[in-house]
DRENTORKOL-3810 file (N, C-alpha, C; in nm, 4 decimals):
REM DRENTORKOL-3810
@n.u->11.7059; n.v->9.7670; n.w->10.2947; ca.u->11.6451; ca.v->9.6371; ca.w->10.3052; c.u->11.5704; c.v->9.6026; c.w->10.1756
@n.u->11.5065; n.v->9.6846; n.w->10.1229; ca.u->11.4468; ca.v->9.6403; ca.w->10.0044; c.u->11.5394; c.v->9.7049; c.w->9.9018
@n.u->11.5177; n.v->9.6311; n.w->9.7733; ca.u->11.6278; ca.v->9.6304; ca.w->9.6698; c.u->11.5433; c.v->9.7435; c.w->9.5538
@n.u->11.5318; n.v->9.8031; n.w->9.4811; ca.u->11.4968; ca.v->9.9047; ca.w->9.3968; c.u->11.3775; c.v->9.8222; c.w->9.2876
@n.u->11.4276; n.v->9.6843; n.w->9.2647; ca.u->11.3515; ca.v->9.6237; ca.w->9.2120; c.u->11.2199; c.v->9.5573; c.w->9.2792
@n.u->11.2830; n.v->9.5336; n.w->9.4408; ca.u->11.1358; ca.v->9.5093; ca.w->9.5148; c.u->11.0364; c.v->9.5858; c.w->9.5299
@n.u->11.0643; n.v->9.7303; n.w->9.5472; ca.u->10.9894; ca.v->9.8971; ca.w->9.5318; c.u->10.9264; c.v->9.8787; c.w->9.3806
@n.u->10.9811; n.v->9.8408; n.w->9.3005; ca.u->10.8931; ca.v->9.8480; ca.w->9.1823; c.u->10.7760; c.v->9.7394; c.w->9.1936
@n.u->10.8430; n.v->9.6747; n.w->9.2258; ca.u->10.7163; ca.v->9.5362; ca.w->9.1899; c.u->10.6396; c.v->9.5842; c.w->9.3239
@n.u->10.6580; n.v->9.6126; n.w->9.4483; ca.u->10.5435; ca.v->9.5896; ca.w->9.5469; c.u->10.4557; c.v->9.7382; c.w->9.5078
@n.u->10.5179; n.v->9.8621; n.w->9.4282; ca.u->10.4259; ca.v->9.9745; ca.w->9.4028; c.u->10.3384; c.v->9.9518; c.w->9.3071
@n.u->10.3582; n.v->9.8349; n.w->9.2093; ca.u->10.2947; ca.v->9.8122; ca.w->9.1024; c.u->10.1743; c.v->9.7026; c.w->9.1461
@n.u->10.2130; n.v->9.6227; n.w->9.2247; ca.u->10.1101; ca.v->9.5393; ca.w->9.2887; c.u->10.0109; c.v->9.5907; c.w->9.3704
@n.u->10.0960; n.v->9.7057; n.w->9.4372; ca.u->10.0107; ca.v->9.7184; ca.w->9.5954; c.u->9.9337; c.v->9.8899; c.w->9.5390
@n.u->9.9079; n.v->9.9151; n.w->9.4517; ca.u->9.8803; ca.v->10.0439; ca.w->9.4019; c.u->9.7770; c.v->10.1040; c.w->9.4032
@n.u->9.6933; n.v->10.0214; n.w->9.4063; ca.u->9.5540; ca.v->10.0299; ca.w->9.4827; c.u->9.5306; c.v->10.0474; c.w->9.6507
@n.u->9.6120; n.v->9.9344; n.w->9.7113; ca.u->9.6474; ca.v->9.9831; ca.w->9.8697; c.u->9.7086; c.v->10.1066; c.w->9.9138
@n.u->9.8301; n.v->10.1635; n.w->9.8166; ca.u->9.8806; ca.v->10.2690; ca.w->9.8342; c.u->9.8106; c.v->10.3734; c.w->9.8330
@n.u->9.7190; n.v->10.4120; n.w->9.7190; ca.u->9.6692; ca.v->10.5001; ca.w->9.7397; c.u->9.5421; c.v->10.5096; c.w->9.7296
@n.u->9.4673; n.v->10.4441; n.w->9.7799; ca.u->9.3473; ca.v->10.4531; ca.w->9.8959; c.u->9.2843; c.v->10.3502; c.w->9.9810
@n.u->9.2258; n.v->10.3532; n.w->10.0941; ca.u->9.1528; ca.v->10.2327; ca.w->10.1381; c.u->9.2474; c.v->10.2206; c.w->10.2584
@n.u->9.2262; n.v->10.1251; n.w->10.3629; ca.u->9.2839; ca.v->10.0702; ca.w->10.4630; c.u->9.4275; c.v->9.9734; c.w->10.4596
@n.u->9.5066; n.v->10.0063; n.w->10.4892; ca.u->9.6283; ca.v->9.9684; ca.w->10.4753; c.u->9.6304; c.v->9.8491; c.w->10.5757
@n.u->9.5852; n.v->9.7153; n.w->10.5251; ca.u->9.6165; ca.v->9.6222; ca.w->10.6448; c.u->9.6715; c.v->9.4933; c.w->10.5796
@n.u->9.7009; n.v->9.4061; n.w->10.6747; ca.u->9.7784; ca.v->9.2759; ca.w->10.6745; c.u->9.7459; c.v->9.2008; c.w->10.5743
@n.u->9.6112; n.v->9.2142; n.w->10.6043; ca.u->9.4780; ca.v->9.0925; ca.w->10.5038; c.u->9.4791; c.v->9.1337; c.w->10.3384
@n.u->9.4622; n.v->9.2504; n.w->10.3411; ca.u->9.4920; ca.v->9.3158; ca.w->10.2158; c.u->9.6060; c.v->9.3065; c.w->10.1202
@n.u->9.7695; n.v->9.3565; n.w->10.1886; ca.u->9.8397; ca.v->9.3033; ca.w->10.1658; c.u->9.8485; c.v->9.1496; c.w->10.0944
@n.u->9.8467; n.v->9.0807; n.w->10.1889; ca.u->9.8684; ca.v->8.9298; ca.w->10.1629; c.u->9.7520; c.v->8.8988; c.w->10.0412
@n.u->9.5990; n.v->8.9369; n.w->10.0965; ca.u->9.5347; ca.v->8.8829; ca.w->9.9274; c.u->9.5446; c.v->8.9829; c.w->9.8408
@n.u->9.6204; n.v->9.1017; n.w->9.7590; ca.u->9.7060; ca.v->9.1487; ca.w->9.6789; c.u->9.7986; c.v->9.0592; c.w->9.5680
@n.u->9.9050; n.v->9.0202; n.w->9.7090; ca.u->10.0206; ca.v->8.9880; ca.w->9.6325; c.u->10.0071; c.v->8.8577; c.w->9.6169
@n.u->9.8733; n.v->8.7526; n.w->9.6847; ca.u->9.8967; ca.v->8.6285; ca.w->9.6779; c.u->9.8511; c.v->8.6088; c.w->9.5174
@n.u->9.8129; n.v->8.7283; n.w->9.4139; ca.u->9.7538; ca.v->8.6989; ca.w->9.3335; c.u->9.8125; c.v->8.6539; c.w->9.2170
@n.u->9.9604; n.v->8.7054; n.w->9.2916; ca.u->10.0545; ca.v->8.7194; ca.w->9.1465; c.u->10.1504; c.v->8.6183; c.w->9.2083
@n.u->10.2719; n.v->8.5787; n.w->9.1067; ca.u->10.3606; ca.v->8.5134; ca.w->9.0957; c.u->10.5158; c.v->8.5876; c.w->9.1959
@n.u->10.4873; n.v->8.7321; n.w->9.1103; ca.u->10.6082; ca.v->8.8403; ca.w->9.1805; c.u->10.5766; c.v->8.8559; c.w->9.3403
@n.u->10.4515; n.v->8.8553; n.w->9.3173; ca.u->10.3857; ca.v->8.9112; ca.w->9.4638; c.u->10.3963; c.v->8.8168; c.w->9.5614
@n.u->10.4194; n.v->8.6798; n.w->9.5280; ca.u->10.4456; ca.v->8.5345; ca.w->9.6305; c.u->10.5686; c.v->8.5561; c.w->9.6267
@n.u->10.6700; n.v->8.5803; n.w->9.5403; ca.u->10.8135; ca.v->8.6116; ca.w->9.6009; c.u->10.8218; c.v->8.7258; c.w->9.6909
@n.u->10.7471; n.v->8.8067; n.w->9.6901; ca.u->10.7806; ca.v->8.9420; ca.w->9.8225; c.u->10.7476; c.v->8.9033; c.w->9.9273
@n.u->10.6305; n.v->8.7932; n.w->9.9257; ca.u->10.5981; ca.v->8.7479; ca.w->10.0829; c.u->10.6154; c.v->8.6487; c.w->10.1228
@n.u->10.6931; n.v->8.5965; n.w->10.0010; ca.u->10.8341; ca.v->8.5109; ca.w->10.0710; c.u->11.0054; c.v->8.5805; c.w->10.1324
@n.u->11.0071; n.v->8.6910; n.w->10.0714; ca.u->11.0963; ca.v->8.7718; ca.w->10.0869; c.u->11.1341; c.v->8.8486; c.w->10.2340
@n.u->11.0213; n.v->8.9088; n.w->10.2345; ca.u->10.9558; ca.v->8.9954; ca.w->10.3709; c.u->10.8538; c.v->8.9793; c.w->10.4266
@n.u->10.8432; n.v->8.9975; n.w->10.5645; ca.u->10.7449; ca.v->8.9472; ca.w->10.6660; c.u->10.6449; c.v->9.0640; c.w->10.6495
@n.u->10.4823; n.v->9.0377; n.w->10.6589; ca.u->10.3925; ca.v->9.1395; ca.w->10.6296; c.u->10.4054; c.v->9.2509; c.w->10.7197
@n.u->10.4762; n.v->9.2619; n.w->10.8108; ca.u->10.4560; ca.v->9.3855; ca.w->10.9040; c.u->10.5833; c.v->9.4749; c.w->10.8066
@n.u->10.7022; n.v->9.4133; n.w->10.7069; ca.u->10.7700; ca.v->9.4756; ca.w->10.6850; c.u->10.6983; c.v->9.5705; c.w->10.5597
@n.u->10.6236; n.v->9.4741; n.w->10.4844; ca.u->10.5789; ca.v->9.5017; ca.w->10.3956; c.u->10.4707; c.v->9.5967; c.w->10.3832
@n.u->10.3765; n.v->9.6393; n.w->10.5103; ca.u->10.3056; ca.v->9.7333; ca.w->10.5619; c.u->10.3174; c.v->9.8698; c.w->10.5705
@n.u->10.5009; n.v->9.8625; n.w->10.6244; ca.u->10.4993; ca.v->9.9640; ca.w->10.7025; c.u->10.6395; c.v->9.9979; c.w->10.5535
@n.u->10.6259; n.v->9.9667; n.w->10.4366; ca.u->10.7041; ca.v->9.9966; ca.w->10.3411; c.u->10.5704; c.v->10.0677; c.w->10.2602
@n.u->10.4973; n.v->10.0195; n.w->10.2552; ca.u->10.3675; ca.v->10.0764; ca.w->10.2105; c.u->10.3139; c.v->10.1742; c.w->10.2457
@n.u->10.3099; n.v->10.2158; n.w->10.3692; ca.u->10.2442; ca.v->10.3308; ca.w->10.4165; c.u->10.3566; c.v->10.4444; c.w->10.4229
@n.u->10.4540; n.v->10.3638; n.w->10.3923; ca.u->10.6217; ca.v->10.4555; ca.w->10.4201; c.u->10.5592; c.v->10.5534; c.w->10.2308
@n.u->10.5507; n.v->10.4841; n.w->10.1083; ca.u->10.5541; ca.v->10.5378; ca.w->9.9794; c.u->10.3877; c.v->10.5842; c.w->9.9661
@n.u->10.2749; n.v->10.5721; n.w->10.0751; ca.u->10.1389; ca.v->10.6429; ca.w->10.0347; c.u->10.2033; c.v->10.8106; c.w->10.1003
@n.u->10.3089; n.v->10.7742; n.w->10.2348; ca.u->10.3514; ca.v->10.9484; ca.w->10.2773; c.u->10.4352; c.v->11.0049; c.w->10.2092
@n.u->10.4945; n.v->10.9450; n.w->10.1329; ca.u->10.5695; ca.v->10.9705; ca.w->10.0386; c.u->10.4891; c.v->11.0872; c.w->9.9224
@n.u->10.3393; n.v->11.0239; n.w->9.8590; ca.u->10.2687; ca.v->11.1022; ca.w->9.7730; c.u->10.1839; c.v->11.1840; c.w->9.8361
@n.u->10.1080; n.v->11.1882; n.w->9.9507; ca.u->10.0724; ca.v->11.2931; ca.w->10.0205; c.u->10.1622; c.v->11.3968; c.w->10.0172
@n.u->10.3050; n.v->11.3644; n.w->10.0805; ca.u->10.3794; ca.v->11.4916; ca.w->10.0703; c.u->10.4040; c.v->11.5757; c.w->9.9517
@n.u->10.4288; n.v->11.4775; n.w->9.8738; ca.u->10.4811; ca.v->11.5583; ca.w->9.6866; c.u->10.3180; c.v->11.5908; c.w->9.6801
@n.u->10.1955; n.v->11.5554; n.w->9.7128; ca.u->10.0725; ca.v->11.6739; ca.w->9.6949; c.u->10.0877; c.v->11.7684; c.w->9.7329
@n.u->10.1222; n.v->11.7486; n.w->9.8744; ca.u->10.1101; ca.v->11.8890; ca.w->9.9373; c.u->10.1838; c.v->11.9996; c.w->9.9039
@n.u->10.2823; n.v->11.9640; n.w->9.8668; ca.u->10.3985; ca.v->12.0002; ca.w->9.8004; c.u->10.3584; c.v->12.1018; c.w->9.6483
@n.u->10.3086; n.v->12.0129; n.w->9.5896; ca.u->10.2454; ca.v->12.1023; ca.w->9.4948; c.u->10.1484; c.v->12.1529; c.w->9.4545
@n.u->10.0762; n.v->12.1038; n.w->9.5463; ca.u->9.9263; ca.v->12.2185; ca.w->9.6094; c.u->10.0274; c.v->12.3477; c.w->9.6628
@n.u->10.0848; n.v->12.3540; n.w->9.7629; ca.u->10.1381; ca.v->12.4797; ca.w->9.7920; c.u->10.2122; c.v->12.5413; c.w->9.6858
@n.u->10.2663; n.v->12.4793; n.w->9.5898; ca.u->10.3380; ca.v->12.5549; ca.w->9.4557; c.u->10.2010; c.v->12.6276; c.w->9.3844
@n.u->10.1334; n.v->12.5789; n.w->9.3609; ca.u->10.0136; ca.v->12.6032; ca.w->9.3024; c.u->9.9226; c.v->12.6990; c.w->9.3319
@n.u->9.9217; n.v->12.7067; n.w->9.4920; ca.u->9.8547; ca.v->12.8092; ca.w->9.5597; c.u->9.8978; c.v->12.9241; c.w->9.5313
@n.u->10.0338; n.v->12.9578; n.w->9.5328; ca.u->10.1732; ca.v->13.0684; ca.w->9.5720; c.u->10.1990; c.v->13.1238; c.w->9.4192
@n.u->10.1715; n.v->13.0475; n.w->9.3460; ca.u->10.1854; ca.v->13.0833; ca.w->9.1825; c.u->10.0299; c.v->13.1817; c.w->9.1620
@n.u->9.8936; n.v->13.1348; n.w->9.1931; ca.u->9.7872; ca.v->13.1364; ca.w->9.2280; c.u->9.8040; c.v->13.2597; c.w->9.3040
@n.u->9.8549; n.v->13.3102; n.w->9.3599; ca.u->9.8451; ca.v->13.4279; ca.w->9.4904; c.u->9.9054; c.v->13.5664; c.w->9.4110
@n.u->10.0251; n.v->13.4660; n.w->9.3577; ca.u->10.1372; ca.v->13.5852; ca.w->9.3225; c.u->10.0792; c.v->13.6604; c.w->9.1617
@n.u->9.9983; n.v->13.5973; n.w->9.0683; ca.u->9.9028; ca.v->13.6206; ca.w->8.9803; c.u->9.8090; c.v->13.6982; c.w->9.0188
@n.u->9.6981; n.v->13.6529; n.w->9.1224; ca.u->9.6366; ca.v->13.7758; ca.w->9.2022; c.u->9.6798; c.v->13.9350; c.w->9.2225
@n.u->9.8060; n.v->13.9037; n.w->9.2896; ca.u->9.9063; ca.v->14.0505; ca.w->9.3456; c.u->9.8964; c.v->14.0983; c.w->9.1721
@n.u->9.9684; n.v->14.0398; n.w->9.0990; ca.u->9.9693; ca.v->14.1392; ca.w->8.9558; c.u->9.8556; c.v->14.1536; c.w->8.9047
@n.u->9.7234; n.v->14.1478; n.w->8.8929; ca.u->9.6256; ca.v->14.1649; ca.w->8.8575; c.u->9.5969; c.v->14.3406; c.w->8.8717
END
């Protein structure tokens, strides 16, 4: 549903929503109403789509943390053992 170029522009707009603070409707909308690109996305897509595309790419970077917090730990552990 969204095109590769809409992912760019709504991560670049919404980048502050993404990664931190309350992920809501109101937010959204005064975000993107600020910009020019950002009035074409919410002309594009309805805010519930646009929400739940948002909170879809903040789990997106939680995971790649966690992800390399646990690389980090295990590298971290296995350094220990050779000590």
């Amino acid at each position: 549903m969204f095109a590769n170029e809409d992912i760019s522009r709504l991560l670049k707009l919404c980048d502050k929503i993404i990664t931190r603070g309350q992920i809501s409707e109101i937010r959204i909308r005064n975000e993107l109403s600020k910009m020019p690109a950002g009035q074409k996305l919410l002309g594009k897509f309805t805010l519930f789509q646009l929400k739940n595309r948002i909170k879809y790419e903040r789990r997106k970077i939680v995971l790649s943390f966690r992800k390399m917090t646990k690389t980090e730990l295990d590298h971290n552990l296995m350094s220990c053992v050779n000590c």
